[in-house]
Structure formats: C-alpha cells, structure tokens
C-alpha positions, -999 to 999 in steps of 0.1 A, spaced: -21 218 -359 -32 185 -340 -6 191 -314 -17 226 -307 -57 214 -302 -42 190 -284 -25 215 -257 -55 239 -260 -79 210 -250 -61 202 -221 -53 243 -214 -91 244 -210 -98 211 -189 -73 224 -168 -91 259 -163 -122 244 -155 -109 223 -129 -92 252 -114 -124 267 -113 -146 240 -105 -120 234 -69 -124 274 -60 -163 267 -61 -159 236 -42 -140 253 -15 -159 287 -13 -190 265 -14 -178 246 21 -169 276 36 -197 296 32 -222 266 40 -202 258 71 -204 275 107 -168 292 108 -164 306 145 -130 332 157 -126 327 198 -101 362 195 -99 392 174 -90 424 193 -103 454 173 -128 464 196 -95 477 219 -79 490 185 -109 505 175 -107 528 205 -74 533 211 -73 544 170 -103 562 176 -121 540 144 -150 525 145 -159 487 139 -186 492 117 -169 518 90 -147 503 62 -110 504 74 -97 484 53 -63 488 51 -60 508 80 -70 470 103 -72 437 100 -113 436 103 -145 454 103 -179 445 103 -184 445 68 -152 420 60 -162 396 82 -194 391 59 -172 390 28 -143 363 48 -175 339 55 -171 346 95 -201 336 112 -198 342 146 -170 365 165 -159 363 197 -148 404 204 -117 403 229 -126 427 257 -92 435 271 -69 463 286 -30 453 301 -29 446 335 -15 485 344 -51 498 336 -67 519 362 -106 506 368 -100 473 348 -142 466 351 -149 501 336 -124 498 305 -140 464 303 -173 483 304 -166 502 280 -154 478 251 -190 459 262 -208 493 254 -188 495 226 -200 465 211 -239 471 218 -238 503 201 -225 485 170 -247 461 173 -281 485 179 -270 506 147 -266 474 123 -296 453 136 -299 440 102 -258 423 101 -248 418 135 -269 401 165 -251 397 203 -258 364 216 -257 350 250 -268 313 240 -262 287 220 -298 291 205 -288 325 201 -263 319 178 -281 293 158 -308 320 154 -281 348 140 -266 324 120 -304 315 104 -310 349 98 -273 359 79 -263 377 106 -227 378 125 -234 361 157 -213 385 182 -200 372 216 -175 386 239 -147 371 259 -127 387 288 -91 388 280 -71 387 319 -86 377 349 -74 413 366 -105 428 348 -130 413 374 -110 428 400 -107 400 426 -148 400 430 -173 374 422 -196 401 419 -182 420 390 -177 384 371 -213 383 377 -220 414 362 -197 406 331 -215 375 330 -250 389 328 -240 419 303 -227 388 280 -193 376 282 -193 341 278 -156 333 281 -128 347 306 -91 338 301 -82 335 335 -46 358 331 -31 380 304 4 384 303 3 399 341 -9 377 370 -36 384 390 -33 379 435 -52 341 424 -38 330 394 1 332 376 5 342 340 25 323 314 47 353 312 51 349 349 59 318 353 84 318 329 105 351 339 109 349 376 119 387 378 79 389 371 70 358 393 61 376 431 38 351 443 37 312 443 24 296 411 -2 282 401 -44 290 413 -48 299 450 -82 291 470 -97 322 455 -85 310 418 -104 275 422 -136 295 438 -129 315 401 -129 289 383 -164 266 399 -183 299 394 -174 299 358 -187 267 358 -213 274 375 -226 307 356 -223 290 319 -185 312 313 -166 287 294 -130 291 311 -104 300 285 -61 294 296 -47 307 268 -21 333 283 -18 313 316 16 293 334 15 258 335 11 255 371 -21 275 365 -29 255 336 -30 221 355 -48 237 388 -75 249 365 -79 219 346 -81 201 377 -105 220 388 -135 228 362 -161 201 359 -167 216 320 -147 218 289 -122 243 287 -110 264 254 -79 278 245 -87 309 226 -53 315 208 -22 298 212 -6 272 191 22 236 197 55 243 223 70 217 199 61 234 170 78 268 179 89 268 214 66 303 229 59 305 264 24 312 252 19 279 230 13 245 250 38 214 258 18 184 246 13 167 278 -11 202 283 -23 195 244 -33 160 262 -54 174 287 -73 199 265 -84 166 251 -94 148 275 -116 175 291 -133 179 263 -120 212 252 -108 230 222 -76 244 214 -83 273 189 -50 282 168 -32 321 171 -22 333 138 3 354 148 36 349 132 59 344 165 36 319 180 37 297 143 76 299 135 102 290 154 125 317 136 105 348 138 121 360 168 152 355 156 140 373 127 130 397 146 154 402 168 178 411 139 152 432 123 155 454 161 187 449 158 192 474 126 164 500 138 184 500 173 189 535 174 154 543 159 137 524 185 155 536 211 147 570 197 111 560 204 109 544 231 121 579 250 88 591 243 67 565 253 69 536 280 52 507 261 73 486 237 45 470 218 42 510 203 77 513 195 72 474 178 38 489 158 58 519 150 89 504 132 65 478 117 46 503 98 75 521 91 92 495 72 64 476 59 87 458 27 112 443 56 84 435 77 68 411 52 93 389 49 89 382 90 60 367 89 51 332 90 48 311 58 15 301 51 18 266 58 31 269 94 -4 274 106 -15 243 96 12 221 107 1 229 144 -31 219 132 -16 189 118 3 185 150 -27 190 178 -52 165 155 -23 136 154 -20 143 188 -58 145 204 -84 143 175 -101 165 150 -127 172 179 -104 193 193 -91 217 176 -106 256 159 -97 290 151 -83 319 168 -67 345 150 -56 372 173 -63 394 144 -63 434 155 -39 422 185 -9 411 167 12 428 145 23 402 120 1 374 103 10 343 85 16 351 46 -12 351 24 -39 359 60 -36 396 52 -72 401 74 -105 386 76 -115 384 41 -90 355 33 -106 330 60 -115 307 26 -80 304 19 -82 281 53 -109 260 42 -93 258 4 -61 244 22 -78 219 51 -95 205 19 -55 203 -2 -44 187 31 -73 160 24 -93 168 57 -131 157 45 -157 184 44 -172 172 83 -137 173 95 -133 209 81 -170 222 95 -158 208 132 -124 225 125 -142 257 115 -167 263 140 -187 231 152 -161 224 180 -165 255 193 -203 249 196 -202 221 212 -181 231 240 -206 265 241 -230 240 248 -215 219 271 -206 251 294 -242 261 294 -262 227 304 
C-alpha cells in the first residue's frame, strides 16, 4: 500500500513539473518579440488562388490567424516570382497590393510597418507587425528607380539574386553550375551602385540565394549590416544555398544576422539522397508529369502530395535545425543568429514544424538546449531588430 502512495506521489510531482516547464516555455515565447525574415504564402496564395486571411489550415503552412495562435509577431511576406517572369516589378506589385488589402480588411490583427517604431507600435497594440522583403534582384529590373519605388511602397529588405542571376549580380545556383554561369561572377559596377543605395534608402541587403563571389563583393561593399533571410551551415549539410563558415565569419563581423531555413534539404545532409531515391521509384510518374508542364518544382509538389506517408519520413529530424544554430553561435555569437522558415516556399519541413502554430516548440527546445531566456529573445526576434535599426539610422 506504502509502495503504491509512494509511486503515485511521485506520478503527480512528475505531472506538475511537466506542466509547470510547458508554462515556462509558452510564457517566454509569447512574452518575447519572435520575428520570420521568409515565408512565401503571399506567392502561394495567388498562385492557389487562397487568400492569406481565410483559415487554410491544412491546405498551407500559414495564415493570418495561425500566426496569432504560433506566437509570431512580426512577418516578413516574401514578395517573389522566378526569374522567367514577364514584368518582374508588376508581379512584385501585385504581391505588395496583395498584402495591403489584407492588411486594410483586418485593421484590428495585422499593421504594415516601414520602421522600427512601426513595429514596436504593432507589437504594443497585439497586432502582427507585417513587412515585406523582395526575393531576387531581377524584380527591380536593372533600375534604381523602381528599387526606389519598392522602397517607398515598403520593402525593407531585397535579396540581391534568387536562384537566377541578374546582368549585376551571380546567383548561388550560378555560380555553382557553370552550364547556368553566362557572365563573370561576382557584383559588377552596377551591383555595388545596388548595393550603396540600399544603404543609402534604409533596405537592409539580404544574400541569402547569392554565389560566393557575390557574397564577398557585397559584403565588401555595404557600410550596414547585412541579413541572411533563410539559409543554414555548408558544414552542416553541404547546399549550395547554405554558407561555408569563412562567409558565417563575415556575417559576424558586419554585424549581421544569419536567419535559419527550415526546409528539410538545407538541414540534412541525406535528404537528397532521400530524395533522390524517392524520384527514383515515381520515375515514370514524374516523367508522366513533367510532359505537361515545364517546371519541376510542380511535378516535386505533385508527387509530394501524392504520397504524403513516404514523404514524411524525408524530412528533417527535429533536432537538425538546431544544431546549425548550435553551429553558427559557436562559431560567431548568439548576436547573430534568428529565424527564417521558408514556410509556404518549401515543400518539406523539419519533423514536429508542421506550420506556424508550432513556433513554441522552438523556444521549448532553445530552453532544453540550456540557452537563457535573453539568449532565446535575441535568437527569436531581437537580432533582427537591431539590425532593422542599424539599416535605418
């Protein structure tokens, strides 16, 4: 009888701890500033003809109404399109418009903001600070003017190439297939001129996405502190989008941030191999597809959803995403590192990060890995902020 008091006194001790840890992290992460550089769903939202502010759950990975319940204070939209777009500076245009119709309908949730006082204030009054960053250089379309313009409607952060180059700057993707590479490498007078009227506007310049010779110009060249909106360690999982850690280096000494991609291929070394076998046994299915349409990202979606059980076990294991978080603070400092998730523009997350709503799962495990709670708030959002800063003084 003694014994079984005995076990059911220490069944409920344990309970109560259990519980008294999920307060402790929920309570961190809702008190703290949690900032996303990426998420793509304004392009996913009109290319699947949904809307950001009606519940899709399960259809995306976010929507207005799950970042509230995920703790996600202020969202940088990705305003993107692939660099075979016709009229780049509409389509970017258009995802702008996009976002400020949202934003007029829900004046009581969501608040775009240009400053840094800006986003204090939307984060005062409970309300998702939304910003906008221009994913690909090709979307100002080789004109000061139009980054001007993209400036002024509120884009506060340009990654300087996508996966294509632009005539003054060479992508990663570039750089690193020379079938793709038709020009020499790296930022060319007009690239620099780019860059110093980034600087010189308040744009925070982002080089996620670009080759290392770009990397280094563009470095070289700002007089602010760059980010690096979503991309994760080269020695971690050896992606031509993720850095080598003399570039980790350099983030750190300019000040920047390096905000960390969720997706699965840029966390584990093995998911293309994974992957690749997974393509492998769909062969003739994908081929099948890919008759119909031109873009292999659709054929990718397509098998994806199709096979949703063989799928999950792709993606990244949880912990992956915090050993390059691990890796980057050993490397440069916890003032130098934040989130990026990609989410809307990748098609396989780290286990457990299903979509937005599981953001306190983050803080829970920064906490388990014994980062203290002012480590975690500057990990979450308050590096971001001070770089947002920096770029606008």
């Amino acid at each position: 009888m003694f014994s079984k008091i005995i076990t059911a006194l220490f069944l409920v001790i344990f309970i109560l701890t259990q519980s008294a840890n999920a307060q402790q992290y929920k309570k961190l992460h809702f008190k703290s500033i949690v900032v996303d550089t990426h998420n793509d769903i304004l392009t996913t939202a009109i290319d699947k003809g949904y809307s950001f502010d009606e519940n899709l759950r399960g259809k995306t990975h976010s929507d207005l109404w799950r970042m509230k319940e995920g703790g996600v204070d202020v969202q940088i939209f990705s305003v993107w399109c692939d660099g075979e777009k016709q009229n780049p500076f509409a389509w970017a245009n258009r995802e702008i418009d996009t976002l400020y119709a949202t934003a007029a309908r829900h004046p009581g949730q969501m608040m775009l903001v240009k400053t840094p006082d800006d986003l204090m204030q939307a984060v005062k009054e409970k309300k998702l600070a939304a910003m906008m960053g221009v994913e690909g250089g090709h979307m100002m379309e080789n004109d000061l003017s139009k980054l001007d313009s993209l400036f002024k409607r509120g884009v506060r952060y340009m990654t300087l190439t996508w996966n294509n180059s632009t005539p003054w700057a060479t992508s990663a993707m570039a750089e690193t297939h020379d079938s793709l590479l038709h020009q020499p490498k790296g930022l060319n007078d007009f690239g620099r001129q780019v860059v110093k009227r980034m600087n010189e506007l308040g744009m925070m310049v982002d080089l996620s996405h670009v080759g290392e010779k770009t990397f280094w110009d563009a470095i070289n060249t700002t007089t602010k502190p760059v980010i690096v909106s979503h991309s994760c360690a080269y020695s971690l999982c050896p992606s031509f989008r993720n850095l080598k850690d003399d570039q980790i280096k350099a983030v750190g000494k300019n000040g920047g941030v390096i905000h960390l991609n969720f997706f699965s291929g840029f966390l584990d070394s093995n998911y293309q191999k994974n992957t690749n076998a997974f393509n492998a046994k769909h062969k003739a299915e994908r081929d099948s597809v890919l008759k119909t349409v031109t873009d292999p990202y659709f054929a990718d979606d397509y098998l994806f959803a199709k096979y949703k059980d063989e799928v999950e076990s792709l993606r990244a294991p949880f912990h992956l995403l915090f050993d390059h978080l691990d890796y980057m603070v050993k490397l440069i400092g916890i003032d130098h590192v934040g989130l990026g998730s990609d989410f809307d523009g990748i098609n396989s997350a780290p286990q457990q990060l299903d979509d937005v709503t599981n953001y306190p799962l983050i803080t829970k495990e920064l906490l388990n890995r014994g980062y203290s709670k002012k480590d975690i708030a500057k990990i979450l959002g308050g590096n971001f902020l001070r770089v947002f800063k920096a770029n606008t003084n």
